[in-house]
N, C-alpha and C positions, 0 to 999 in steps of 0.2 A: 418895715418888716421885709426882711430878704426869704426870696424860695431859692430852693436849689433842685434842680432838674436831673434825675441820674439815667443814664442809659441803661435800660433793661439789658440784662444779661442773658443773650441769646444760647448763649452755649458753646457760642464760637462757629454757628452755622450757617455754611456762607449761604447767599440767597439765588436757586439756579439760573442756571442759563436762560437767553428767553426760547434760545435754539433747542434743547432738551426740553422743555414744556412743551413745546410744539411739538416736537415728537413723539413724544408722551401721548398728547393729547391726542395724535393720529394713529397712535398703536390702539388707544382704547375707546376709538371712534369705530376703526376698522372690528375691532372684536366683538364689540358690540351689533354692529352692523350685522357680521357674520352670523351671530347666536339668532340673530331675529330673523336675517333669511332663512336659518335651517329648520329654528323650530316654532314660528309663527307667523310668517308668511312673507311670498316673496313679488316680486313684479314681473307681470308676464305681458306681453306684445299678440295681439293677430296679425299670422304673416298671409292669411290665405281668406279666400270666401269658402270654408267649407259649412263653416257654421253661420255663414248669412241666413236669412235677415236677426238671427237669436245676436249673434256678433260681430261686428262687421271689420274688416282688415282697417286696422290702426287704432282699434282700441288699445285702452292701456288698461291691463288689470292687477286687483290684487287677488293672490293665488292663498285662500287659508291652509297652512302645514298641521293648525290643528284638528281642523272637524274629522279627519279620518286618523291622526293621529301624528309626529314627525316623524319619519323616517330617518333614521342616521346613515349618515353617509358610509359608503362601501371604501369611497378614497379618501381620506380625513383628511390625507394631506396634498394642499392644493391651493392654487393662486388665490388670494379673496375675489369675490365678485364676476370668476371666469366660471365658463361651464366646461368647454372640453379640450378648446384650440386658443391660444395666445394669439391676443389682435398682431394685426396687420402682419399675421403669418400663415401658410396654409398646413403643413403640419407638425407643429408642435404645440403638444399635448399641455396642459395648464397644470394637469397633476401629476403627482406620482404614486405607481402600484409598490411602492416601497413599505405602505401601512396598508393591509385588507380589512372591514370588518365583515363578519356575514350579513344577511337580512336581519334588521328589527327595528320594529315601529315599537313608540311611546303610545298608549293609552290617547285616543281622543273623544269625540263629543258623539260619533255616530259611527255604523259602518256607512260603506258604499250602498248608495240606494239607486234604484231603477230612476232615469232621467235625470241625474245628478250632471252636472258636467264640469270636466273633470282634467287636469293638467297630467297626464303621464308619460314617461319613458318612449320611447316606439320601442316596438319590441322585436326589428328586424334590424336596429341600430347599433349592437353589437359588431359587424364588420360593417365598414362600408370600403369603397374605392375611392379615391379624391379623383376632379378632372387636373384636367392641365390647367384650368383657373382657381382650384384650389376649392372648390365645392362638391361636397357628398354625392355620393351615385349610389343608389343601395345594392349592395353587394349581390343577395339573393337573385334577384330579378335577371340581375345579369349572368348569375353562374346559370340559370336557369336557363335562359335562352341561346349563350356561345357558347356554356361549356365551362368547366373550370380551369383545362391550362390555354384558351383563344382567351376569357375574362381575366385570368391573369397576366397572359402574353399583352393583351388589351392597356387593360388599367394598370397595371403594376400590384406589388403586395398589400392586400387592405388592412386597413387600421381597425384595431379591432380595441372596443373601450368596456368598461365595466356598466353595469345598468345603471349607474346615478350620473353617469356622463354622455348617454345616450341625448340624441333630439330629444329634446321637449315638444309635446304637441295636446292636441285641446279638440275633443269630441265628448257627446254625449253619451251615459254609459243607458243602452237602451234594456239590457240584462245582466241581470247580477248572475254569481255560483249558484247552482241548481235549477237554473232556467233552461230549457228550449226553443228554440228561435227559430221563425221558416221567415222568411219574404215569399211573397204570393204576389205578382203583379205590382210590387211598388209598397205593398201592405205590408207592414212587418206584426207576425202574428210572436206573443211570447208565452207560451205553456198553454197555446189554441188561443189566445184572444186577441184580438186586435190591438195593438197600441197607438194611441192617439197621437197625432201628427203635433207637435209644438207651434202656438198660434204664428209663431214667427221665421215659423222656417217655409225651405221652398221645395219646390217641387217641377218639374219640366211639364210643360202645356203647350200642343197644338191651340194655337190662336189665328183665326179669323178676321183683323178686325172688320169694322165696316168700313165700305168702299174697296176693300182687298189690299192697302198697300200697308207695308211694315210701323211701326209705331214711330214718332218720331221724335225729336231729344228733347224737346218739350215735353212730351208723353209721358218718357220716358223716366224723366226727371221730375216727373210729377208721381210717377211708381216707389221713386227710390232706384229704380234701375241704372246703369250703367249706361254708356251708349255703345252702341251695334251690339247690343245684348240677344236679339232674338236672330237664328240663322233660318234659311228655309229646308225643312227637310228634303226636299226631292225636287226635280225639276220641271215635273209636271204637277204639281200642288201649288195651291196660292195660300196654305197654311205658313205660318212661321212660328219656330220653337222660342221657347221663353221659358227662363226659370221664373216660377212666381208663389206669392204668399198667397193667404185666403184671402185678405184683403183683395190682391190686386185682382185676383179671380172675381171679385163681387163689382170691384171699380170697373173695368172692363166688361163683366155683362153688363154692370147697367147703362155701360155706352155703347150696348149693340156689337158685340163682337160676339163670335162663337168660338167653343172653349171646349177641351176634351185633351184629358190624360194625354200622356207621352207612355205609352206601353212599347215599344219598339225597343227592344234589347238584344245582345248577341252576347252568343257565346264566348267569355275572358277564359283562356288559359294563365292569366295571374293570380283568379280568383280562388281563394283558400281553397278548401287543401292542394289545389292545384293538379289537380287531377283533369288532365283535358275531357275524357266522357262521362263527365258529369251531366255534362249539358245545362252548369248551369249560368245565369247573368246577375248583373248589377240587381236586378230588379225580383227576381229568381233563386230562391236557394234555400236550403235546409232541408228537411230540420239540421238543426245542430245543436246538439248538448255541451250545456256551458258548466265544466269542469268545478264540482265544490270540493274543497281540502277534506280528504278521511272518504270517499266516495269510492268506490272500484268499477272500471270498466273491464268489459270485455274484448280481449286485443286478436285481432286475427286480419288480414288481407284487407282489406273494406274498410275496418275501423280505425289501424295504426298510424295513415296519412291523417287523421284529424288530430292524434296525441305526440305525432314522432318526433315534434320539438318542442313540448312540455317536456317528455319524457329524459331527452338525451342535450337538452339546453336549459329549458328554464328550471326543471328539479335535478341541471347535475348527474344523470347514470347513465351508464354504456350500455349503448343499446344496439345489437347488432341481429340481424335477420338472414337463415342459413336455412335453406331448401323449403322455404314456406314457416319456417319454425322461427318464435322470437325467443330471442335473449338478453333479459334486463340483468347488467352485474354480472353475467358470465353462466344465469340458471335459465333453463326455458321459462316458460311461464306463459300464460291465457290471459291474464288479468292484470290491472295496474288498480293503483291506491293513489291518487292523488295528495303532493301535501302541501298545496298552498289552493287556493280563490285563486278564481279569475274571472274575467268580463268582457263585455261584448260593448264595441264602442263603434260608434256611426256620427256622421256627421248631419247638421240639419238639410243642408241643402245635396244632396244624396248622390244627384248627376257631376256635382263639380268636388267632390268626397272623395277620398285614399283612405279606407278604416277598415275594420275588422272584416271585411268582406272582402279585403287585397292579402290583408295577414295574419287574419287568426284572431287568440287569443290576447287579451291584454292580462297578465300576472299579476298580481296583489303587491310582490316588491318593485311591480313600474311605477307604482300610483304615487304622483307628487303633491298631488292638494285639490281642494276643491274651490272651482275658480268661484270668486264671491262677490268682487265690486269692480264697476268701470271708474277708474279715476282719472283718467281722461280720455280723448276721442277725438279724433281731426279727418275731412276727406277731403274731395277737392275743391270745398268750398271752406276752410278754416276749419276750428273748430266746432263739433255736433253738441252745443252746448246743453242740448237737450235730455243727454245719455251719460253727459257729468255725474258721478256718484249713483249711478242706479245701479241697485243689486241685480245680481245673475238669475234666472231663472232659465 
């Protein structure tokens, strides 16, 4: 019995390249990639101890896009995988303003809630200056203090980026829109009440220990601390400063050391609204009214330094002041309308913190996500294999 074996009839369609497959497959590796950084979550780094002991520098996390909702990008079009600046160049930009879209978020699972903590925007990152090594100088700070033609004479012309190319940074939001916020001595009070300090964060302590001399790296390393971490305040005290948790407050008394607040603060002229006679510090300040969408203040001399860049940056209007008299848009006016949320962000460890008490307001379109999981974690002992995959709190 014979077979006979016929070649299916393809159609005449050759079979591609293996170099076009690969291609393929790297255009829709890339796209996909992209779809799930923008609108389900992306991967964020600590570059700082602000939020020790809650975070510690070299975590790695993942940042959820949904629980507060995604945010669409303002520059759509833009390198995959860059945020502002093209590696191993100091400036040039990764995107282009060639496509704008305005503010708007997708539908997500919650708002912004009190103690969330939270990846957003900085909201003074709009200009900055580059040094001569090609790293950020915040612009403000510096017109602030030379002046704007010695800061520009200085730095040269800054770069100025759109809010979703802005730093990325990571505090906790300690007040939501329609809160009030004082610090009193280190206490941060929100609508008059006390908020409770997070079991893992720090705080500055005159310490004592026993016998009078400084803790040492064994100690030290037995805290979690760092080494040469405590300084002495003054030079006729045998006290030494220490940032510490409650724990290491309880470990320390129970080995005889004596222990007492760090209240000793001075007066910042960096600190919001930046008014030097306020008289107020790090530790010191408010009240301050946290800005809800649809709300009106009252604008006049005293109050306009706390809105005057909501008003004429982050909502967009011209706003100009002539013999004590203001004018939003080109009409006097007493009063403003808020039209976005905004929030009050701090960090845990407070003394060694740059947050809402250096610049204000955080805006509803800085918010990039809320941070959710450590997925990994390394210091100068390897890997913290301990802090692999624990949720955020």
């Amino acid at each position: 019995m014979k077979f006979i074996f016929r070649k299916k009839n393809d159609g005449g369609m050759k079979k591609k390249p293996r170099w076009k497959e690969w291609i393929e497959a790297a255009v829709f590796a890339i796209v996909a990639a992209t779809l799930i950084r923008t609108f389900i979550f992306e991967a964020f780094v600590i570059p700082s101890s602000s939020m020790e002991k809650t975070l510690l520098v070299h975590d790695y996390l993942f940042v959820s896009k949904i629980s507060y909702g995604p945010r669409l990008p303002n520059t759509p079009v833009a390198w995959p995988f860059m945020h502002h600046t093209m590696p191993f160049t100091k400036n040039t930009n990764a995107f282009s303003t060639i496509v704008k879209w305005p503010y708007m978020r997708l539908p997500g699972f919650s708002a912004v809630k009190r103690n969330d903590i939270i990846v957003f925007n900085y909201p003074c990152g709009d200009s900055v200056f580059k040094s001569k090594e090609g790293t950020d100088l915040d612009y403000y700070p510096k017109v602030r203090g030379y002046g704007y033609a010695e800061a520009w004479k200085q730095f040269g012309k800054p770069i100025v980026r759109p809010v979703d190319k802005r730093e990325n940074l990571i505090k906790r939001c300690v007040a939501v829109a329609g809160d009030t916020i004082q610090l009193i001595n280190g206490t941060l009070f929100v609508n008059g009440v006390a908020s409770v300090f997070p079991p893992h964060s720090m705080r500055s302590f005159h310490v004592r220990p026993r016998g009078g001399y400084p803790l040492n790296d064994k100690q030290l390393e037995d805290l979690g601390l760092e080494k040469d971490a405590g300084y002495l305040p003054g030079e006729d005290s045998a006290d030494f400063i220490y940032d510490l948790t409650v724990a290491n407050v309880k470990t320390l008394t129970a080995a005889g050391a004596r222990i007492k607040p760090d209240t000793a603060t001075f007066q910042d002229p960096r600190l919001f609204p930046y008014d030097t006679g306020s008289h107020w510090t790090e530790e010191k300040l408010g009240p301050i009214y946290i800005p809800r969408k649809g709300s009106t203040v009252h604008l006049d001399s005293l109050t306009l330094p706390f809105y005057k860049r909501i008003i004429d940056t982050y909502e967009h209007n011209t706003l100009r002041v002539s013999d004590g008299r203001i004018f939003i848009n080109g009409k006097e006016t007493t009063t403003y309308t808020f039209k976005m949320n905004y929030y009050w962000m701090m960090g845990d460890n407070r003394r060694q913190s740059t947050d809402s008490r250096f610049w204000g307001y955080v805006p509803e379109d800085h918010i990039v996500g809320k941070a959710w999981l450590i997925w990994l974690s390394y210091g100068h002992h390897g890997l913290r294999w301990r802090r692999l995959f624990n949720a955020i709190k």
